[in-house]
C-alpha positions, 0 to 999 in steps of 0.5 A: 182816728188810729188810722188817721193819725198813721197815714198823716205819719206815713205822709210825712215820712214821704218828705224826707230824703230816704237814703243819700244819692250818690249817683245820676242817670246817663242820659242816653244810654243804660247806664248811671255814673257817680261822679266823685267829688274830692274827698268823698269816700263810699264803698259799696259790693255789686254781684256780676255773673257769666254762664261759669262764673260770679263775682261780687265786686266789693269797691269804693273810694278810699280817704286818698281817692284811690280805688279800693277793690275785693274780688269775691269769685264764685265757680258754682260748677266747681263743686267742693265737698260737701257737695250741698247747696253752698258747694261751690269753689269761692275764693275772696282775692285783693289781687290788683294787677296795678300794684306793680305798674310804674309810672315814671319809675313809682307807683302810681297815685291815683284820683278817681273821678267817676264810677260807671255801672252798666253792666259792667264796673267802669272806673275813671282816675286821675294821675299825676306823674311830675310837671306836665305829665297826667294820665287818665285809668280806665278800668273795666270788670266784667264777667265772662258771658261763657268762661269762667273768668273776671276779665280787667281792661286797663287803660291809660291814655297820656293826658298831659304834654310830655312823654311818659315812661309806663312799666307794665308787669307780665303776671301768671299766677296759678294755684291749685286748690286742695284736692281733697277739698274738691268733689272732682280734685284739685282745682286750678286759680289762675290770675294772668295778665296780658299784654305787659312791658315797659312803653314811653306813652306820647301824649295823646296815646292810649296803652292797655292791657288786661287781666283776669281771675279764672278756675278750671279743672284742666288748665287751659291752653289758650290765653282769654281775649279781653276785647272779645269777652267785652264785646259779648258782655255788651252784646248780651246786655244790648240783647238783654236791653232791647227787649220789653223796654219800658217808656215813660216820664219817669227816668228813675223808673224807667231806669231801674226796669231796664237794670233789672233786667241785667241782673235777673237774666246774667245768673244762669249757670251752664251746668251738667244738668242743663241751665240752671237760673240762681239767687247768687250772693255767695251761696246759691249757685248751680241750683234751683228753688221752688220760690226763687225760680219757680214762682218769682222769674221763670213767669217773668222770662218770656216777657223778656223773650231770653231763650236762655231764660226760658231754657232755664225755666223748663228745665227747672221744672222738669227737675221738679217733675222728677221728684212726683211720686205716688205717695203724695211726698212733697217736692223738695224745696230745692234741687241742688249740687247742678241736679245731683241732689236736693235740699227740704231743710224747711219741710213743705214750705208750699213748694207744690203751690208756688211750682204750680203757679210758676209753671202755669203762668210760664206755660201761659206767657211763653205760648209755646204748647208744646212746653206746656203739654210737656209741663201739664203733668207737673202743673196737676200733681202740684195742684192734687197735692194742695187740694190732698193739703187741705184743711177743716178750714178750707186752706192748704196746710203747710209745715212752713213758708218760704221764710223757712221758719225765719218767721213763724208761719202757722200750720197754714199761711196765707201765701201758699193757698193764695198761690193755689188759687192763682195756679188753679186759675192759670191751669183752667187757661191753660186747660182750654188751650191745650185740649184737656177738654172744658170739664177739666177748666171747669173743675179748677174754676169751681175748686179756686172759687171755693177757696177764694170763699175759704181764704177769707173765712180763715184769714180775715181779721182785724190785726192792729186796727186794720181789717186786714188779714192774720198771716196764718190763725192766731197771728196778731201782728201785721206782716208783710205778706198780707199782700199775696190776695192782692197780686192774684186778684183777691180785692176784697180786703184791699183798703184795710190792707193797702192801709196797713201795707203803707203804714208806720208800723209796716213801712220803712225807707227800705220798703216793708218790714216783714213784721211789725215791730221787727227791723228785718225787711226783704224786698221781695215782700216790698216787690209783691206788695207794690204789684198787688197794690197797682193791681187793686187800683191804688195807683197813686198811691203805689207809684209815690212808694215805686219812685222812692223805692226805685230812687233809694235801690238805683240811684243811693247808696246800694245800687243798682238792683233789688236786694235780697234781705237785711240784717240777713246776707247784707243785702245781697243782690239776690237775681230773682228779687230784680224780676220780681220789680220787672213783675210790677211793671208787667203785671202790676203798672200795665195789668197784664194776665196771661188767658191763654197762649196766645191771649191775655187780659190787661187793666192798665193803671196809667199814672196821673202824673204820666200822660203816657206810657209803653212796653215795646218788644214784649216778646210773650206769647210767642210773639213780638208787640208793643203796648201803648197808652196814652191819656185822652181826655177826663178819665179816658185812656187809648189803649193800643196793642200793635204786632209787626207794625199793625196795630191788633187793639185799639180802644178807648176805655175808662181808667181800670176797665180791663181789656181782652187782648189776642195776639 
């Protein structure tokens, strides 16, 4: 009856509108727009980033329409002192480049219209300068795909019948940073402007000019050109957009998918240790961490066929694979100061068990082998080191989890040894793949069979009413991460679990608490949960919680992309957490599950609301293919997998059969 009572309450709390919808979806292109209704006020911050540089924009509409701005700016290879994980050059500036412009004489007055996210920050104003003069302002902000620079497009274009008078002011500001505050010295802040003067606009005609805020360590001797740095933003966007698209009924979803994927992909840094992929939010820069890249994207990258990406992931493990050592000490939880350094604030946190399973599923989907046999040394010093953590219980001891003590996590969490089993599996793939012969899969078989045994004995339990599982021993509250078993295959308490996941006591408009009877949620707790839940089959279920979720984070009013945390870092738009929602769809809606190089396995959770869907441009196994499925008949699907126009598989199957597939 406890049970009954929880779900109607979970029911009902799907009716409600979960969070307040600012903007709508473009349609036709990637993009969405809130269109600013007079009098509406609504601020928001968006993280944006280039190969030297981030910036979270802090905008929104003020009570007299006008367009408010902060500029936090982010230069992760300008490293200052200390030089640790939060050791980048950070400067927070109000600096608007039209605070000086006239406007027959004034200053401007201005109303906006429209705020434009895709990719870019576009925004659309009004402004009245007398009896049949108007303007239209389009302002553009976007990183710089290679320079370390903000670069602003400012345009005006005559709106009304009369000519009007614009005076636009030449800016060069350049401020050095203290020296002794720099690892390398003095830094140098410019904030520059280009193409000022004073101009009559005919009406009709369009005047522009540009702007930008940039660091360097030398002053640089050519001025940026803003056209060209837009165009390679939009390039890299496109690029980033015409692979592994997604194709179903659903605008929101498909929607959300497609921004993920700016957000996972634009923040990888070029530093001296090679590229390095990072979290962002003002603090994680020019570094690396066991969960964030290890596990969370780098098995993401090949799907989306990135090469930077996979650079990154390659190179993040080779940095692991540099602190393997013979007296069994755990790898640090983090490398950092561009590889200069590291972090292990948090102990073990079961770095070893989350860089196995990142680097084995890498391995997998990229099908490349000769980066596999080049990560294999790593993969088996990481699963030896959690087989040496093994406890009486037949779990992986840990001094924490990757909460890092936020939360108490025992002497053994359920997270850590659920990734061992999953990095035990995927290296018995990759084993047969790579020549280490079948003795050696076998081995791995049979330690991840005995351990899927041992995580039930250990962890099983009844935690407020569901049979579900206890975190780690004595634990006796629900927790979010009680969802790991599901996205590695673990099923055997999927109901009681799936229950407590999508109750009261866990569920919240912002996706799951961490705990219950807590207010703090992370999305990547969320993003886990919604995977395993399509993995086990729920998929009603799962897709009701993916549309609100996807509805609240695109379309409400924190857009457009997954979140990090709250109360914690504000919800900043973390980078890796947007590859874990591009993980439901992959791994979670379409089941896929790499079985080698050039193989996988897929169990296709179709909707039925949907009568179909597709991933085109899938660009894993080192390949190119389309998958589509279509609803036939009763409970029939057609599954079909084509390669360079040529269909590879084509079956009909029951709903939740799963299918072999070699490309």
């Amino acid at each position: 009856m406890k049970k009954l009572i929880l779900l109607l309450t979970a029911f009902l709390c799907l009716n409600v509108v979960y969070a307040q919808r600012y903007w709508q979806i473009d349609e036709g292109s990637n993009s969405i727009t809130w269109q600013v209704k007079k009098g509406e006020t609504h601020h928001d911050h968006i993280e944006m980033s280039g190969k030297q540089v981030s910036v979270v924009l802090r905008y929104g509409i003020n009570k007299d329409g006008a367009f408010d701005l902060n500029k936090s700016m982010v230069w992760p290879m300008l490293r200052t002192i200390p030089n640790n994980t939060h050791g980048s050059l950070m400067r927070r500036l109000d600096w608007n480049p039209l605070e000086d412009v006239m406007v027959e004489g004034r200053a401007m007055r201005e109303q906006v219209k429209s705020v434009t996210l895709n990719g870019t920050l576009v925004v659309v104003s009004d402004i009245q300068a007398g009896k049949n003069r108007s303007l239209s302002l389009k302002r553009t902000y976007l990183p710089s795909v290679d320079l370390p620079s903000l670069v602003e497009i400012y345009e005006f274009t005559n709106t009304g019948t009369e000519a009007i008078d614009l005076e636009i002011p030449k800016i060069g500001i350049v401020s050095p940073t203290n020296p002794k505050k720099g690892v390398e010295g003095s830094y140098y802040i410019l904030c520059t402007s280009a193409d000022g003067g004073a101009q009559t606009l005919l009406p009709g005609k369009t005047a522009a000019f540009s702007a930008s805020v940039s660091a360097y360590k030398v002053l640089p001797e050519k001025n940026i050109d803003a056209a060209k740095e837009l165009e390679k933003r939009k390039t890299v966007v496109a690029e980033w957009m015409n692979n592994l698209v997604l194709d179903t009924p659903d605008p929101v979803i498909n929607e959300m998918f497609a921004f993920s994927k700016i957000r996972a992909l634009e923040s990888i840094y070029e530093t001296k240790g090679g590229p390095m992929h990072g979290p962002g939010g003002e603090s994680y820069y020019a570094a690396i961490w066991a969960n964030d890249q290890a596990e969370y994207i780098n098995p993401y990258f090949p799907y989306v066929g990135y090469q930077y990406g996979n650079a990154s992931a390659v190179n993040s493990f080779e940095h692991f694979a540099r602190y393997m050592n013979d007296e069994w000490k755990p790898i640090p939880s983090s490398i950092v100061a561009e590889g200069d350094s590291y972090w292990n604030g948090a102990g073990d946190r079961g770095d070893a068990a989350m860089i196995a399973y990142g680097a084995a599923r890498y391995a997998l989907a990229s099908g490349n082998k000769e980066e596999a046999l080049k990560l294999w040394p790593l993969i088996e010093w990481c699963l030896e080191f959690c087989r040496r953590k093994i406890n009486e219980g037949g779990v992986v001891a840990s001094d924490s989890d990757e909460l890092e003590g936020r939360f108490p996590a025992g002497k053994a969490n359920l997270c850590t040894s659920s990734l061992y089993y999953d990095a035990l599996l995927s290296a018995a793939y990759l084993a047969k793949d790579i020549g280490k012969g079948s003795a050696v899969a076998g081995k791995y078989r049979r330690q991840a069979a005995q351990l899927e045994k041992a995580i039930d004995r250990y962890f099983a339990a009844e935690v407020e009413g569901f049979d579900t599982y206890a975190y780690y021993e004595g634990n006796d509250v629900l927790r979010a991460w009680v969802c790991i078993p599901l996205t590695v295959g673990i099923n055997k308490r999927a109901a009681g679990t799936i229950d407590a996941l999508f109750s009261p006591r866990l569920w919240t408009e912002n996706g799951l608490l961490t705990a219950s009877g807590d207010k703090t949620f992370w999305d990547r707790s969320t993003l886990y949960a919604l995977r395993g839940v399509f993995m086990a089959g729920e998929t009603e279920k799962a897709m009701e919680y993916m549309k609100r979720y996807s509805a609240t984070r695109l379309l409400g009013v924190h857009v457009p992309y997954a979140v990090e945390a709250w109360p914690e870092g504000g919800q900043r738009h973390l980078s890796a957490e947007s590859a874990l929602y591009g993980r439901i769809v992959t791994e979670g809606i379409f089941g896929i599950r790499p079985t080698g190089l050039h193989s996988f396995s897929m169990i296709p959770r179709l909707p039925q609301e949907w009568n179909h869907m597709a991933l085109r441009n899938v660009r894993a196994f080192d390949s190119n293919f389309d998958i589509e499925i279509v609803r036939k008949t009763g409970n029939q699907l057609q599954v079909r997998v084509k390669k360079a126009g040529k269909v590879v598989l084509n079956k009909q199957i029951k709903s939740g059969t799963a299918l072999n597939c070699k490309i």
